[in-house]
N, C-alpha and C positions, 0 to 999 in steps of 0.2 A: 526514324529520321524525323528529325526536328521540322515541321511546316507551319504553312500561314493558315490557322483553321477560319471558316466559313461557316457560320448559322446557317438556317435556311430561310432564317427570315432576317440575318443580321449579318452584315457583313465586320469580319472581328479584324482586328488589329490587333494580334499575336504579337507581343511586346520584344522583338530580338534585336537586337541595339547590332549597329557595325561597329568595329573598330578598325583601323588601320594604323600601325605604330610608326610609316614611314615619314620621313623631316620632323622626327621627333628629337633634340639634339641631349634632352632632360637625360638622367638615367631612370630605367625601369628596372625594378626590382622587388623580388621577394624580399623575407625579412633575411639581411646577408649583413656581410661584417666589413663591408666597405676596403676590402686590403685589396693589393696589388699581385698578379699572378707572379710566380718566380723568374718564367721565363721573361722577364720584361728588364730583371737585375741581371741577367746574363751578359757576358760582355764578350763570350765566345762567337767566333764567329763561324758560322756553319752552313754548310751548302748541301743538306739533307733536304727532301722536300716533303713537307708535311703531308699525308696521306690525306684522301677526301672522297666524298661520293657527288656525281652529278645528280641532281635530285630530277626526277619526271617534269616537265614543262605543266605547269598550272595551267595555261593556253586562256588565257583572263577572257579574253574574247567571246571564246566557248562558251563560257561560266557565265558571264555575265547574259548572254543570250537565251541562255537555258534558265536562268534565274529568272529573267522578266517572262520568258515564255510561258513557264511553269506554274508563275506567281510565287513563288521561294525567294522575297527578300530580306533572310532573315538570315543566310550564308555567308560568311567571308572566306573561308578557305575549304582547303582540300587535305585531307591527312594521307600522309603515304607511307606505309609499313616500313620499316628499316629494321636492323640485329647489328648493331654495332656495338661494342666492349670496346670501350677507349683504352683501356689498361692492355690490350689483346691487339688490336689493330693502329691505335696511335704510334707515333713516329715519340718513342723514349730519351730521355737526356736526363742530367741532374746535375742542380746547379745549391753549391752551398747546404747541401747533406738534406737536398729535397728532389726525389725524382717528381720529373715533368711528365704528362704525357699530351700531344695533341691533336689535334684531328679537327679537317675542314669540311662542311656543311656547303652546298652550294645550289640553286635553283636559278636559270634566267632568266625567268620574268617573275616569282616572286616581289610583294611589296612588303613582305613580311616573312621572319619565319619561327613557328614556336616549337620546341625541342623537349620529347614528354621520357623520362628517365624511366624505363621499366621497372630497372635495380636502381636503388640509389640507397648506398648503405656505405657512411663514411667513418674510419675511427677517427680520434682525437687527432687535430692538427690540421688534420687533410683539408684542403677545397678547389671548388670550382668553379671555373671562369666562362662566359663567355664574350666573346668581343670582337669587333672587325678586323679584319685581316690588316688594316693600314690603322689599328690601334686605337683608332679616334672615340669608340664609341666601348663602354666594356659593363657589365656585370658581373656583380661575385662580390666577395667571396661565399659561393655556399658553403655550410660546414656539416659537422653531425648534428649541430643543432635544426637542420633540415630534416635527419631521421624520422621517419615516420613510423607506426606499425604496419603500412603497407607495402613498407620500402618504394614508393616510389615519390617521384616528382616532375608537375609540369610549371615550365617557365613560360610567363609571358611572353609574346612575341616581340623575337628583336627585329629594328626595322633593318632593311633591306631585301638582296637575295643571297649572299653568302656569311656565313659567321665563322669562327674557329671556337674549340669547348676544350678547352685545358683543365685539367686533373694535377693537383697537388699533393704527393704526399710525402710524408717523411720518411728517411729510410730506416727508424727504429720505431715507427707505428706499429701499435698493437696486434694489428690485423690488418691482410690487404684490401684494401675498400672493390667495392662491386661497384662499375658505373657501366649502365646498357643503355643506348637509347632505344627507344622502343617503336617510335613514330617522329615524325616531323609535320608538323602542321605548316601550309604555306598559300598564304592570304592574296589575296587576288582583287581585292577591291579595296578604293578610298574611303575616307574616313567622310560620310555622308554630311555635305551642306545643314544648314540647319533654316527652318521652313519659317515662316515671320510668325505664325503663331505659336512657336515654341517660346517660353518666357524663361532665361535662365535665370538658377539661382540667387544669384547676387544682384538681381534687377530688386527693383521696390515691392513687387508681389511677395520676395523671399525674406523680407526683411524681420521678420516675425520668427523665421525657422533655421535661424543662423545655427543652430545647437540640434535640432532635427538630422539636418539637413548631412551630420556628419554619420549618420547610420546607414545610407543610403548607398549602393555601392553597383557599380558597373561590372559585370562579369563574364566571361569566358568558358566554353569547354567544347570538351570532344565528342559527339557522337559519330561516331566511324561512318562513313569516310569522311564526313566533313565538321566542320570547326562553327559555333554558334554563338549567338550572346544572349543575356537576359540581362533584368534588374531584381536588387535586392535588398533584405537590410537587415544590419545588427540586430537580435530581439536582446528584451532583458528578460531577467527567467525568476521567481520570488525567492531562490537565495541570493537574489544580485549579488553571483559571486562572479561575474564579469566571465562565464562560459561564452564562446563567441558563437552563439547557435545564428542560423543567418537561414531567411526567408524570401522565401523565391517562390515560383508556380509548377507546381506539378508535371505540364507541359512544358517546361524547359528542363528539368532535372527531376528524373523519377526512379535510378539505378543508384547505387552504390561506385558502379563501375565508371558511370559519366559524373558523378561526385567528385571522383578522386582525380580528372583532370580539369576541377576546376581552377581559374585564377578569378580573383577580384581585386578591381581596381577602388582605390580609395582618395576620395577628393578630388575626384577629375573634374572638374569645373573652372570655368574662366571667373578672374576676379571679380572682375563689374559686368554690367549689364551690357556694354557693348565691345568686351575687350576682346582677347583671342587669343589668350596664356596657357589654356587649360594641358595639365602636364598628367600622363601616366606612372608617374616612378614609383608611386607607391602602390604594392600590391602585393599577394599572398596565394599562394599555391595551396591547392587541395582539401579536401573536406571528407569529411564521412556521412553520409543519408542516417538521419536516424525515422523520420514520419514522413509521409507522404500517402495523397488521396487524392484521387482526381476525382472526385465527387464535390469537396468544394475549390476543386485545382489548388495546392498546396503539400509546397515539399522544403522540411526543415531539414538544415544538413549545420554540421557543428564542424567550423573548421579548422584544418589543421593547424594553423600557426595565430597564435593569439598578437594582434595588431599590436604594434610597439606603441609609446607614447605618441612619437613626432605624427603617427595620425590621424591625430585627434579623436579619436574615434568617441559615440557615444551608441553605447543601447536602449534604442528604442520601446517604450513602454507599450501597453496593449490594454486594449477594453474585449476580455469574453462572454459579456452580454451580448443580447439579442436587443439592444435599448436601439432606438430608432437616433441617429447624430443629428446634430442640427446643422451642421453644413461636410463639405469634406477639401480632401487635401491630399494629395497624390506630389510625391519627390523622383522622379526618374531619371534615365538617358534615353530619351529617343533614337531610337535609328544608331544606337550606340555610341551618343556623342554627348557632349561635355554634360555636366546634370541641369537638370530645371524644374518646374516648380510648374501644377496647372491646378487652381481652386475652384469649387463648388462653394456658393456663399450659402445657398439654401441647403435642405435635409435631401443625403441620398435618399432612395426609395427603396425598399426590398422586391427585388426582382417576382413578381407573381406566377411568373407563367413557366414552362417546362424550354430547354431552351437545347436544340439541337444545333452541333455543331458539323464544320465541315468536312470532322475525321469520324465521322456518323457517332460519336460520343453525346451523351444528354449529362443536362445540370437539371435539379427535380427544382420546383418553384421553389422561392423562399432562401435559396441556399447565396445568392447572389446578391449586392449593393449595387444597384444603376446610378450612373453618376453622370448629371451633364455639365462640363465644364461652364461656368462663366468668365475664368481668364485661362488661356494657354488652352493646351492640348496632348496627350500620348501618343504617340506611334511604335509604330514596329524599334524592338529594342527594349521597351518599358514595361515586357511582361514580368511580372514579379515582383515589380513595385510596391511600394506599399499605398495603402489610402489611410488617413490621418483621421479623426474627428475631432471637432471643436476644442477638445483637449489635450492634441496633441498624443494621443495613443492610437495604435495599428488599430484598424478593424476589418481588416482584409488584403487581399492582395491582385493582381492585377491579372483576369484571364484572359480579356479579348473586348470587342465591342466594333459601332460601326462609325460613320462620318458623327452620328448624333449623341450617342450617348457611347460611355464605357462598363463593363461589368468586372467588378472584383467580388471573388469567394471571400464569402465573410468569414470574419475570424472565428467568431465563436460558435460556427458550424465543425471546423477546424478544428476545435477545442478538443472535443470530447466524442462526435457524431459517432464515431467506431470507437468500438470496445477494447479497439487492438493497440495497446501502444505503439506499434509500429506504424497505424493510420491515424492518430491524434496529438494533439498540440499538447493534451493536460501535461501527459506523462511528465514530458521535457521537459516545459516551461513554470510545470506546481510539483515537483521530483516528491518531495513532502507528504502531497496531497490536502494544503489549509483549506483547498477551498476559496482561494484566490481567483475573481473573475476581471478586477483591471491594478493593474500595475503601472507608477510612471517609469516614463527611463530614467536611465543611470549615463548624467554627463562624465569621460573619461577627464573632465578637472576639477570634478566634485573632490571634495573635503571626503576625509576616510568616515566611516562610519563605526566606532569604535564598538566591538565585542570579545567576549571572550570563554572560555570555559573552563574550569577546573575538574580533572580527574576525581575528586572526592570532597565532599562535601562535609565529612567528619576525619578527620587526620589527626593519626597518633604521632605524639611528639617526636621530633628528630626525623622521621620517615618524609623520602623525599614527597613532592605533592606537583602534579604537572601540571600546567596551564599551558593552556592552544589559545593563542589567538585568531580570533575568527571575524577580524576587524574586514568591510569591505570596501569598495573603492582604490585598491591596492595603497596601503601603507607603505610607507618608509621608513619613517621614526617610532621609537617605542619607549615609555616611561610608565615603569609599576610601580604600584604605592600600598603599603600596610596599613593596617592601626590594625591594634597597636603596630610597633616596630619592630618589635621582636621575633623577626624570621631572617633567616639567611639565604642566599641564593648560595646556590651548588650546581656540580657536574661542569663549571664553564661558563655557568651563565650568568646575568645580572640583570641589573632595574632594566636596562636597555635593552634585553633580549626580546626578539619577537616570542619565541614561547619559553619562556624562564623556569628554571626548577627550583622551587624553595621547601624547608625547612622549616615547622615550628619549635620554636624553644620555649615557649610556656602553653599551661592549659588558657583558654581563653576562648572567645570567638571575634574572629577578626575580618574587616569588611576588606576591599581590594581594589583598586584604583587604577583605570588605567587609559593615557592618555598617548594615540596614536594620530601620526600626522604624518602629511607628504608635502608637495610643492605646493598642492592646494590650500593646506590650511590644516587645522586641527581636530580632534572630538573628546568628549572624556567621557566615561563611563565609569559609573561611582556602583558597584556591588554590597551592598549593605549587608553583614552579618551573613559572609559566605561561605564562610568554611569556622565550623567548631573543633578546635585544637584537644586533646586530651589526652590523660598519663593513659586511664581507662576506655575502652571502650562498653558503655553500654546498651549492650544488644539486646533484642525483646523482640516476638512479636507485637503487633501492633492491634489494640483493641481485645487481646485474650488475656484471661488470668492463667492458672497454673493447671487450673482444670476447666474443660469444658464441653458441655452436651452435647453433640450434634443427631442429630436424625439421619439413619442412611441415605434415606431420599435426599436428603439435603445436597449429601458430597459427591455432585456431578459440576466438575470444575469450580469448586469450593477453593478461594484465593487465602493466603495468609501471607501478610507482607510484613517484611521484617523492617526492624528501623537500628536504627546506631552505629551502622557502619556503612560500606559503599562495595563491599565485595562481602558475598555468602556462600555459606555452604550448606545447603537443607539435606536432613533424612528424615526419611521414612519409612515404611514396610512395603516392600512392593508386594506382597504375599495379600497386601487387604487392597493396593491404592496405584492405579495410573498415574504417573507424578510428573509434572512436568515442572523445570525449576528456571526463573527469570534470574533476572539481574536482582532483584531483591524482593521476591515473592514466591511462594510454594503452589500451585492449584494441581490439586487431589480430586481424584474421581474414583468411587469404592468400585471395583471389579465384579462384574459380575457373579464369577465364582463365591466372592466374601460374602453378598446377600446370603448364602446359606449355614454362615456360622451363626447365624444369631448375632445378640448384642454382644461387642466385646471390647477392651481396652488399650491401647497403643500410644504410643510416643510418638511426635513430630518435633523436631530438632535443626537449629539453627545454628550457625558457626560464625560467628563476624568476625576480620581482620582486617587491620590496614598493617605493612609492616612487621615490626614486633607484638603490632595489640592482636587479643585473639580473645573471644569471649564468646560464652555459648548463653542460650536460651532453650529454654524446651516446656513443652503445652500436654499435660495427659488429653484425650479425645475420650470420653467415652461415644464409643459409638450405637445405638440405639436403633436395635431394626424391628419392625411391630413384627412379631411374632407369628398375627392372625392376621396384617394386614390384608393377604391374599385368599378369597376365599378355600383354596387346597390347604390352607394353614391353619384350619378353623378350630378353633378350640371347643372339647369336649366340656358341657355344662352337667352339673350333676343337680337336682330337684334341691332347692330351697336356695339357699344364700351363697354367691359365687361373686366372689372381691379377690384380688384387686384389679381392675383393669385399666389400661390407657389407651389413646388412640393419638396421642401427641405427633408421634411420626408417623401415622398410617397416612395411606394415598387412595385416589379412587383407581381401582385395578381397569384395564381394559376391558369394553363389553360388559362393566358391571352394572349390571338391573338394577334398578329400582322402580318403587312403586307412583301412582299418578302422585302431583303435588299442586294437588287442589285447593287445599285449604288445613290450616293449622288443628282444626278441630272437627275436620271432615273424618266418618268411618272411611278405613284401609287407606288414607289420604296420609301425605305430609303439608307442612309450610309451601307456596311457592317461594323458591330460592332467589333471594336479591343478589349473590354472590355468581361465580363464574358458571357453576352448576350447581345439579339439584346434589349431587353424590360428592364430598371433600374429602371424608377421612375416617374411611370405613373400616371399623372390622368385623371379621366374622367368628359364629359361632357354633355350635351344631349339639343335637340331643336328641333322644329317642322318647318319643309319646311314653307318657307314662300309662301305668298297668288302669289307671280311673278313669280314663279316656278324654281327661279335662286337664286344661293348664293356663295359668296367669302369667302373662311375665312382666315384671316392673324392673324401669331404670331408676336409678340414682346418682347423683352428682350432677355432670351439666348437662346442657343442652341437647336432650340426646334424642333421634329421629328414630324407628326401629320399625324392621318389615320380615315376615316370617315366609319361608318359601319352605316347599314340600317337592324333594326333588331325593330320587337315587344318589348321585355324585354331586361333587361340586363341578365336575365337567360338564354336568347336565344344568346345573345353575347357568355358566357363562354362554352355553349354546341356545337358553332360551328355551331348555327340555323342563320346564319348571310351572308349581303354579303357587302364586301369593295368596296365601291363607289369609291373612291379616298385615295390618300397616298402623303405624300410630306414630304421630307427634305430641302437642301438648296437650293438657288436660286443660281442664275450667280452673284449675286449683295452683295450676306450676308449669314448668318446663318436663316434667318426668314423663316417661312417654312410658302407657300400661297398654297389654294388649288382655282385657279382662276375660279367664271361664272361655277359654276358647276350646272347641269341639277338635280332638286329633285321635289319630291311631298309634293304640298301644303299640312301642317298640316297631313303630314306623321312625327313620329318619328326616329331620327337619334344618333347617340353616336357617339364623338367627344372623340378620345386618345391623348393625348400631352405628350410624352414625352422626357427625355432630354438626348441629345447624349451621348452616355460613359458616363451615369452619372451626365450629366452637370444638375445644377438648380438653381434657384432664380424667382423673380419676375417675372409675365407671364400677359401681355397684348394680349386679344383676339377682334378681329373684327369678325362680323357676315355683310357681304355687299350683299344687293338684289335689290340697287340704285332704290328702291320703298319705298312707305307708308305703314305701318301695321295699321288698326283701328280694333279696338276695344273695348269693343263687339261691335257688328253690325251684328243683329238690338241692340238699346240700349232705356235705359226708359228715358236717359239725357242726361248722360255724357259717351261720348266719347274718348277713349284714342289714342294718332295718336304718332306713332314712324316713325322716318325718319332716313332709312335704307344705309345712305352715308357714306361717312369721311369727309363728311365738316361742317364748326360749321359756326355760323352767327344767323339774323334774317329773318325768314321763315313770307310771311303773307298767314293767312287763312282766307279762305272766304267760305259761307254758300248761296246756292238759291233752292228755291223755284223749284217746279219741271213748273212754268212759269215764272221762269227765276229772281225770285224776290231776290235780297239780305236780309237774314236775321238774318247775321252775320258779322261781319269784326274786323282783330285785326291782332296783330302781335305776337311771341312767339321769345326767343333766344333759338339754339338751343347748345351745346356743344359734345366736344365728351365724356364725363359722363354721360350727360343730354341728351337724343336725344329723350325724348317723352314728348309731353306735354299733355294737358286733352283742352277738347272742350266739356260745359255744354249747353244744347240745353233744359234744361229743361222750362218748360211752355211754350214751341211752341206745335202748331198743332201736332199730331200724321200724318205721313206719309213720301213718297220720298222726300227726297233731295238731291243736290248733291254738295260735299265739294271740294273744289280746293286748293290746296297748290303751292305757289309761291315762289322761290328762285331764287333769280337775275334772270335769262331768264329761268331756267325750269321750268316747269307749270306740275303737276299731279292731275288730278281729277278723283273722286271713286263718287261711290252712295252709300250713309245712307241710313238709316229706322231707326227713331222713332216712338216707339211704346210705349200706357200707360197703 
């Protein structure tokens, strides 16, 4: 139930306007078609008596007693439930190949009565009347253009206590129309005096907001059982595409359900400042809630029927800052009567304090503008209103207040404060999301604002090409223009069409001209070099050649956007790639599965057409996954010289160790890292202590960081079950990172980290030096393999004896540093000891064999 709320420290003026439509002689009406009901051409004469309901006695008296008593001045009527089907209980006739139907409404002490259609669901032709039994007074025609999606509808109230509601329909309509009334609304109070410090509109205070002032709207609805008023107003919204969203206070309309028996009146105000003209006739049934919060009281509802021209309407613009105004400005109807105008010349204040009301509901500080008038005043009736700033844009709306000051929820708490679109203003009124915080209005005699768009941007010759017009300000006239000239219009249409379809006839690129205008005046909009015409289309990705690298890690939503055309078709493998495919872009994500193919090769393919053109493009990927990236992947090193490596696409793995990074030439230390971390682009390695119990390891090529751990698994690596033997970055001498003559256990396992400073990578030459021999196996059944663990390359001789001394081998091998093992076949010798000697210029190392068969 709608009431008069109370602070506790403020006494509020809950803004509910009266209205009363009695000795109003004007017509009132929705948006309706001005014709004459049938029964009115009839010339039969007929002594049938229209059927009717006595409606319950209002008993004014009552109401009014319990209104003042209560403090509820914010009531005009009383709604009373009815189930009538005028098509089902009207009294039937038909005149001139139109059945009639009608049915009398009746209340006796009624000042008013308003009539809410539960069904209203009309086909072509059909309408509806309503008007006084002695004809004088009439509305209508409604038609299907009143169809809602909620099928229903309320009318304003007509004056008096009885009306009649005739239904029109043809006897070859489509379909039979549904008409219920659902309730009766019936008013019980006058249209309230107005107090000497109310200043209306058209006095010299309003003379500044002649074009405002047309946003401003008086309103109407239902909350069961009784009938209410507020104020409100047009917004504009940043596609000022003339959506009639309309702003009001959360405490007058916060349902869906009291939305939809809204009316608003538009323009009620007296000419001048002291006249007493002001007319109801124009107004508009029903709305739908899309936002509302009563946190900063505010409820946006988007109404059903968009204002015709004749009522001038304008939407009012808005500021969604928090910027403090330098005075303000409030347009309402008090007490529900004709509108007026009450200014702040100084800056509102922003409400500080926590502000309890007298439906025990709080406002948190901050969320409120206090405003003290310097001319005029609000009252009951003017909740909803809007407040104005210096620039003539909303910045709130109207909740309450006491004899001193007024409070409105500011707008741009409104804005955004909940996250829910259905609690904030952004959604509606920035649908887009620019990021738009004020907007001015949009006068309804504004000049069109010319725009346009074209379905594609490169057009194959002779193929049709659309353009939409997306002129705002509602256009009337239209005039397109080429250059060159060479296109045709098709399907019907021409220069003049609101959205034209054309035709290029040569290759070219052609700009597009287009100049829209209504009663108000003109606009042109010149599109330079908008559309490229062509026999071919050429398709391509954009920024690739034929071939190109990527790094697996790379293709997580990795985009490739095509160009030459305006409609694609992308393939690719889903067996390697998550694909998700745009309007003119591919983004690829490798699947986790494909990490485990390695590096491999694939096609990505593109399809352009407009029309007849069709043209493909396509990109090989090499795809490139580090091998050893992950230490489980570590590559096996064998003693002396181990090329080629890269670390171009490796990544730092999760929970990968590394060593302190103290200083660039600190022992077991790295570089402190300028970069995001100490770890970029590691890979790993692994190798078993050799048989000397000693070993060197040297990097080559770039930048390279390098740390030795001594660990069973690489499970035991990432768990921290590890311990770092050595660490090395650069030398005195270079970038090459040595970890020199380091002390390890024979065919103990080791993991080898290399990676590159801040990032740095490319090619990676590794040394393993233990300035010994490796054999193996040994014992062996023949052949024997001997690795020479130096950095010198040359020819090496080997030589075989007898464990008494006997040679029973001799030969030479070249060794390289690629190449540093050669093979020794011992096979059909005796089974037993010998001992093998390797010679290189003046060093001599000899091991003992076993042959065994």
């Amino acid at each position: 139930m709608q009431q008069r709320l109370k602070p506790l420290f403020i006494f509020l003026k809950l803004s509910f306007f009266i209205l009363v439509l009695i000795n109003h002689d004007k017509l009132v009406a929705q948006v309706s078609n001005g014709s004459i009901p049938e029964s009115f051409y009839s010339t039969t004469k007929s002594l049938e008596i229209v059927p009717s309901v006595l409606l319950d006695s209002v008993k004014i008296n009552e109401r009014l007693t319990e209104d003042t008593d209560s403090g509820i001045p914010n009531r005009f009527g009383v709604v009373q439930k009815v189930q009538i089907n005028i098509s089902e209980e009207g009294i039937k006739s038909n005149n001139n190949g139109v059945n009639i139907w009608r049915y009398e409404l009746r209340c006796p002490d009624a000042v008013s009565l308003g009539v809410f259609f539960k069904t209203y669901k009309l086909p072509d032709g059909a309408a509806v009347y309503i008007y006084s039994p002695d004809r004088k007074r009439l509305r209508g025609g409604f038609t299907n253009q009143n169809n809602n999606s909620g099928t229903q509808l309320m009318l304003a109230d007509f004056p008096g206590n009885e009306l009649v509601i005739e239904y029109n329909e043809p006897d070859d309509a489509v379909f039979q129309g549904e008409l219920v009334v659902g309730y009766v609304s019936r008013a019980y109070k006058e249209l309230s005096s107005a107090a000497n410090e109310w200043i209306q509109i058209n006095c010299a205070e309003g003379e500044d907001w002649q074009t405002e002032k047309h946003a401003v709207c008086l309103m109407s609805f239902v909350e069961f059982p009784y009938t209410y008023y507020c104020s409100g107003a047009l917004v504009n919204n940043a596609r000022q595409d003339e959506t009639p969203y309309f702003l009001t206070a959360n405490h007058c309309i916060s349902s869906n359900s009291v939305a939809s028996t809204l009316v608003t009146y538009f323009n009620y105000e007296n000419s001048g400042c002291e006249s007493n003209d002001a007319s109801l006739e124009q107004s508009l049934s029903g709305a739908e809630l899309h936002a509302t919060n009563s946190y900063s009281d505010f409820t946006l509802l988007e109404l059903s029927e968009h204002p015709p021209e004749e009522y001038q309407t304008y939407f009012a613009g808005w500021n969604a800052s928090d910027d403090e105004p330098s005075e303000g400005t409030s347009i309402h109807h008090p007490e529900g009567s004709y509108k007026c105008i009450a200014l702040e010349y100084d800056a509102p204040e922003s409400y500080r304090y926590l502000i309890q009301w007298e439906d025990n509901s709080r406002s948190m500080p901050n969320t409120h503008w206090e405003v003290f008038y310097d001319a005029g005043t609000d009252e009951s009736g003017s909740s909803g209103c809007p407040l104005f700033d210096e620039n003539k844009r909303i910045i709130g709306q109207l909740h309450g207040g006491d004899e001193t000051s007024s409070l409105f929820g500011k707008f741009s708490v409104s804005w955004d404060y909940s996250s829910e679109s259905e609690e904030q203003l952004k959604t509606w009124l920035d649908p887009d999301d620019t990021g738009l915080l004020r907007l001015d209005g949009v006068d309804y005699r504004s000049a069109p604002s010319a725009d346009f768009s074209a379905d594609v941007s490169v057009a194959c010759l002779n193929t049709t090409v659309y353009f939409t017009d997306e002129t705002t300000f509602s256009p009337s006239i239209w005039s397109w223009e080429f250059s060159p000239s060479t296109v045709a219009f098709v399907n019907g249409t021409d220069k003049n069409s609101q959205n034209p379809e054309v035709v290029f006839a040569e290759e070219g690129v052609y700009s597009v001209t287009l100049i829209a205008g209504n009663t108000n005046g003109y606009d042109t909009l010149v599109s330079e070099n908008l559309i490229e015409a062509v026999a071919n289309l050429n398709v391509s990705f954009i920024d690739f050649s034929d071939e190109v690298r990527l790094c697996g890690s790379e293709i997580q939503n990795y985009v490739f956007h095509a160009t030459g055309a305006n409609e694609f078709l992308f393939e690719a493998e889903e067996e390697y790639f998550d694909i998700e495919a745009g309007a003119d872009s591919l983004v690829l994500s490798l699947k986790d599965a494909a990490k485990e193919y390695g590096s491999f090769d694939t096609y990505i393919k593109v399809t352009g057409s407009h029309g007849a053109c069709t043209t493909s493009d396509s990109v090989l990927l090499h795809v490139i996954q580090q091998a050893n990236d992950n230490i489980g992947n570590a590559i096996a090193l064998h003693l002396g010289r181990n090329a080629y490596f890269s670390n171009e696409c490796a990544t730092a793995e999760d929970n990968e160790p590394y060593p302190p990074a103290s200083g660039c030439l600190v022992e077991n230390s790295w570089c402190p890292a300028s970069g995001s971390g100490v770890v970029d682009n590691s890979i790993w390695f692994t190798f078993q202590g050799p048989a000397s119990g000693r070993i060197t390891i040297r990097t080559e090529g770039f930048d390279t960081q390098i740390a030795l751990y001594e660990a069973d698994s690489y499970s035991d690596v990432l768990n921290d079950n590890y311990t770092i033997l050595a660490a090395a970055d650069n030398t005195s001498s270079g970038n090459e990172a040595v970890i020199e003559d380091l002390k390890v256990t024979p065919f103990q396992t080791y993991w080898l980290q290399v990676d590159g400073y801040n990032g740095d990578y490319g090619e990676l030459t590794i040394n393993l030096i233990s300035n010994s021999i490796e054999i193996y196996p040994n014992p062996s059944t023949g052949v024997f393999n001997i690795t020479l663990a130096n950095e010198k390359e040359g020819n090496v001789q080997l030589d075989v004896f007898s464990v008494n001394g006997k040679r029973i081998y001799s030969g030479t091998r070249e060794v390289t540093y690629d190449s540093n093992t050669v093979s020794l076949d011992l096979t059909g010798k005796p089974a037993g000891i010998y001992f093998f000697r390797m010679t290189e210029n003046s060093t001599v190392i000899t091991r003992k064999i076993v042959l065994v068969h």
